[in-house]
N, C-alpha and C positions, 0 to 999 in steps of 0.2 A: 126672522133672525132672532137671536135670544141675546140680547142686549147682557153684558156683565152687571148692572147695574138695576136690572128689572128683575120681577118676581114673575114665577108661570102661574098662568090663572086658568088654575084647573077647575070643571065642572063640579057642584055639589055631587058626593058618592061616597056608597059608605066602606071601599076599601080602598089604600091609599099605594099599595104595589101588586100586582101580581108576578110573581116569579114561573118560569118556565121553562123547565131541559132537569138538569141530572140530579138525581138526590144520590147518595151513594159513599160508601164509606170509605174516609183516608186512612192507609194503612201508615205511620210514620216513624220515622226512625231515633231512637233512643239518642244515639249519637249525629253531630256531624260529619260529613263527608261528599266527597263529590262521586265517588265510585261503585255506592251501594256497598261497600263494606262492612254497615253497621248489623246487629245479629240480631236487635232486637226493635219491634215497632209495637205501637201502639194502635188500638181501634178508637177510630174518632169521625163523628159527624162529617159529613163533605158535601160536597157539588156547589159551584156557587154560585147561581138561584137561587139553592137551598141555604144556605150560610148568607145570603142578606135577608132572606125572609126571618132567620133565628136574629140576626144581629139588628135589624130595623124594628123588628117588635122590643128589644131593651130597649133601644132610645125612643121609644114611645108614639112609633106610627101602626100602620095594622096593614099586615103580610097576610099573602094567602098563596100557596104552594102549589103549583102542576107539575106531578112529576109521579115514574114511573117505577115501583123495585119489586123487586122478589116478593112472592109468599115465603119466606124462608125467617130464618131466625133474624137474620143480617136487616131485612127488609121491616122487621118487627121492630127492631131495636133504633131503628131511624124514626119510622111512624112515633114510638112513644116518644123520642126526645122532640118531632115539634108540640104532640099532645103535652109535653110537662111545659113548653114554654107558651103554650096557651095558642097554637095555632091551629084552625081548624083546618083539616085531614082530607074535607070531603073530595077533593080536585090528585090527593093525590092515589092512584090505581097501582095495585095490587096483580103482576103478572106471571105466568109458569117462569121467565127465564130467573137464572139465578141473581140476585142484588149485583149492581156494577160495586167495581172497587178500584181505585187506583194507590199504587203504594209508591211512596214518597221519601227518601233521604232527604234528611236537615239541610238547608244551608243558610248562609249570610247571604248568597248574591241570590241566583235563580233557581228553586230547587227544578231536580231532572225529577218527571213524574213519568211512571210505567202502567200504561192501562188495561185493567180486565174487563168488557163491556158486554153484560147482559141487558136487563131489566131496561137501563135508561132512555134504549132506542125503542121502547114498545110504545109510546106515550100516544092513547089516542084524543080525537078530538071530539067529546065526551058533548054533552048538554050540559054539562055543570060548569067546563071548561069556557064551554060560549058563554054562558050569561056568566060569571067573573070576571069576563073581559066587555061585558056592557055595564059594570058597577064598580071598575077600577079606575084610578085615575094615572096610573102608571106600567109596562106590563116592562119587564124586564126577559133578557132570554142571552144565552150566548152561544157560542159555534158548536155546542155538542148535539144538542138537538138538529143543528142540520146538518150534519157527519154524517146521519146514516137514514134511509128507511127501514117503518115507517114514518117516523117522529118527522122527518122532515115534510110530506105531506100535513101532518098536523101543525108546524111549524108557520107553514106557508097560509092557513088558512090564522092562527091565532094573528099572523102578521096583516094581511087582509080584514080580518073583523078589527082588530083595534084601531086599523085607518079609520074604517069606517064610523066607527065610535067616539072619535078626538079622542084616543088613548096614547098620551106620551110614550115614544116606541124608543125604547134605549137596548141597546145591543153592545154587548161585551164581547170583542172579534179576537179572542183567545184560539186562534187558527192555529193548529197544529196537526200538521200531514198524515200522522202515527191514526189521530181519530178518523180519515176517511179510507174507503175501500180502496185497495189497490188498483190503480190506471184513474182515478178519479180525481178530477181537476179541483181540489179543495178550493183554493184561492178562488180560482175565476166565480163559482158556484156563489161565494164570500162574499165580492165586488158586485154579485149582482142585485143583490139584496139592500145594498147601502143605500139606495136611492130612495127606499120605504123605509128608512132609519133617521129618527130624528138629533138621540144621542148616541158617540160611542167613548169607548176609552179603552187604545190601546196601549199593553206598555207596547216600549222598543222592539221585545225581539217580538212579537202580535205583527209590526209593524214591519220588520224585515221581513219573517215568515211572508206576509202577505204581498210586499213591493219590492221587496229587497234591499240591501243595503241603501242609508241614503241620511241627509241631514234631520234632523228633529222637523226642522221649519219645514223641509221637502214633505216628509211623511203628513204633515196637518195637512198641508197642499192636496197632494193625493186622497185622502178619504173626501175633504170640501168639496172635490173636483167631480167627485162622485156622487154627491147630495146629502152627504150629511150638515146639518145645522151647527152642532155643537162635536166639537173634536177635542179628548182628554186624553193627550199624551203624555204618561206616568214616565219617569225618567230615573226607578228608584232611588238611590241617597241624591238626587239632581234635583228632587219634586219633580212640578208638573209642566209642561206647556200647553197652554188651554187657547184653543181657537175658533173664532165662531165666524171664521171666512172676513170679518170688519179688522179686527183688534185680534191681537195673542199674546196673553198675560202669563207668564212667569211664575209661580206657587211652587217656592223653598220648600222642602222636608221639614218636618218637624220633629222626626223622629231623632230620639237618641240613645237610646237602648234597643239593642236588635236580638231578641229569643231565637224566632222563629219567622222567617218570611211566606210561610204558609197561609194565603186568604188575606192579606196585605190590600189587594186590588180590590176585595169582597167586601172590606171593611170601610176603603176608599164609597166606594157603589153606596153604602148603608149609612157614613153621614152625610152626603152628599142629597141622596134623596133623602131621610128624615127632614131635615131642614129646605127642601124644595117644598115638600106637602105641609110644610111649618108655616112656611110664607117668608119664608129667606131671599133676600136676592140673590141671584145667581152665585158672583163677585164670593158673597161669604159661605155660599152653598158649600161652593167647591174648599172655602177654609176649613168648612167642617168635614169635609171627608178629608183631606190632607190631616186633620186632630185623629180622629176616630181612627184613621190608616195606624199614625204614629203610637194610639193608645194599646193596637191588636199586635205590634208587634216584638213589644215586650214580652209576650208569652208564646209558652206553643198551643200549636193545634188554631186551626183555621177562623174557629167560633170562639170566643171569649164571652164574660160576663160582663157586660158595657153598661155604664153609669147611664143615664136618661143624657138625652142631648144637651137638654140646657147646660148640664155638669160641665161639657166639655167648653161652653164659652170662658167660662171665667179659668180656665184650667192652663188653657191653651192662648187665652188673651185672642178671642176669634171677633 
């Protein structure tokens, strides 16, 4: 059980996350709207494995990326932005399909994202990919890579090596129907997997998609029920309800200025773990990603340029 109040005591290693599933580029929209009415979008960094491995290497932990895109222009221009933010490349492969993309309208609540999916589902499970995952102390991954084969046999084995390794198994259950093949039981596939999951965090609708309508308290219930350890239900302007099956603590919003809710939950994920591999207790872990969440989304675009962690204590009074 992960005590609010205790720090994890991870193994000496010399990388401190590895991320796992989509790299791939957001298309976004100039304007707000709920209808895709806007006429003009923007090209920006995406996937988010990819967008906490950019966002945790600013606040000063060390990321390392698996993940899959295009040889193409699109797949290039992904590769050089982690090589400009100093993250090594070697884990992420280079395939014939064309770069995934998903394109995205503005909003203040949920944005509606529409997906193009090549490259992301090639991801295989590489010798570079194994021994990352015996020198990580973290391995992050969420429901894209197990949407489709063959990524999800790869999936299945990163999730198996990391048991095996004491590797903190945190899963992002960003469940949405539109990523599995048609007649394919997403969810149930989803729920079966929880049981090799130590952390997760989903928002509400993650959590309806997956159980259906139901109370905040219910939903924590539901994943506990299934073996997860730590349960971080995002509640956006509501904050968080956080449960670790003993105790479920409350964490306000911080946010007060709203740009862009694009990568909210990615930025949530990024100070959350920095300050885990810091040696933070729990308790305030979770305060810094609730800052970090608050600090991403006064701007747009998924990725922002984040002050070092420590900035955010005295910022946010953490």
């Amino acid at each position: 059980m992960f005590e609010f109040e205790d720090r994890v005591e991870f193994p000496e290693r010399n990388l401190d996350i590895l991320t796992v599933g989509e790299m791939l580029i957001d298309m976004i929209s100039e304007e707000y709207g709920d209808s895709f009415e806007s006429r003009t979008y923007g090209k920006f960094f995406g996937g988010s494995p990819s967008n906490i491995a950019m966002n945790v290497k600013r606040l000063g932990a060390r990321p390392l990326v698996a993940s899959a895109v295009g040889a193409d222009g699109l797949g290039h221009f992904l590769i050089e932005h982690l090589k400009e933010a100093g993250i090594d490349t070697r884990c992420v492969q280079q395939v014939e399909e064309s770069t995934s993309m998903v394109v995205i309208t503005k909003s203040r609540a949920t944005p509606i994202p529409i997906f193009y999916r090549g490259a992301d589902y090639q991801l295989a499970y590489t010798t570079e990919l194994k021994e990352a995952l015996e020198r990580t102390k973290i391995v992050h991954f969420s429901c894209w890579p197990l949407s489709r084969k063959p990524v999800r046999q790869t999936m299945e084995e990163v999730i198996r090596d990391a048991g095996r390794n004491g590797v903190l198994i945190c899963f992002d259950p960003n469940y949405h129907p539109m990523l599995w093949e048609k007649g394919e039981d997403g969810a149930l596939y989803v729920k079966s997997i929880l049981r090799h999951v130590d952390i997760v965090k989903p928002s509400e609708d993650d959590a309806q998609r997956l159980f259906g309508p139901d109370t905040p308290e219910n939903q924590l219930r539901k994943f506990l029920d299934l073996g997860v350890k730590l349960v971080i239900l995002t509640l956006g302007k509501d904050g968080a309800l956080v449960s670790n099956g003993k105790e479920t603590v409350k964490f306000d919003t911080l946010a007060k200025d709203v740009a862009d809710t694009t990568g909210a939950g990615d930025a949530f994920w990024s100070g959350f773990y920095a300050a885990l591999v810091k040696g933070y207790p729990i308790r305030r872990a979770l305060k810094f990603g609730m800052a970090v969440s608050a600090y991403k989304l006064q701007y747009m675009g998924a990725v922002v340029d984040l002050p070092r962690l420590e900035e955010f204590e005295q910022r946010y009074q953490i």
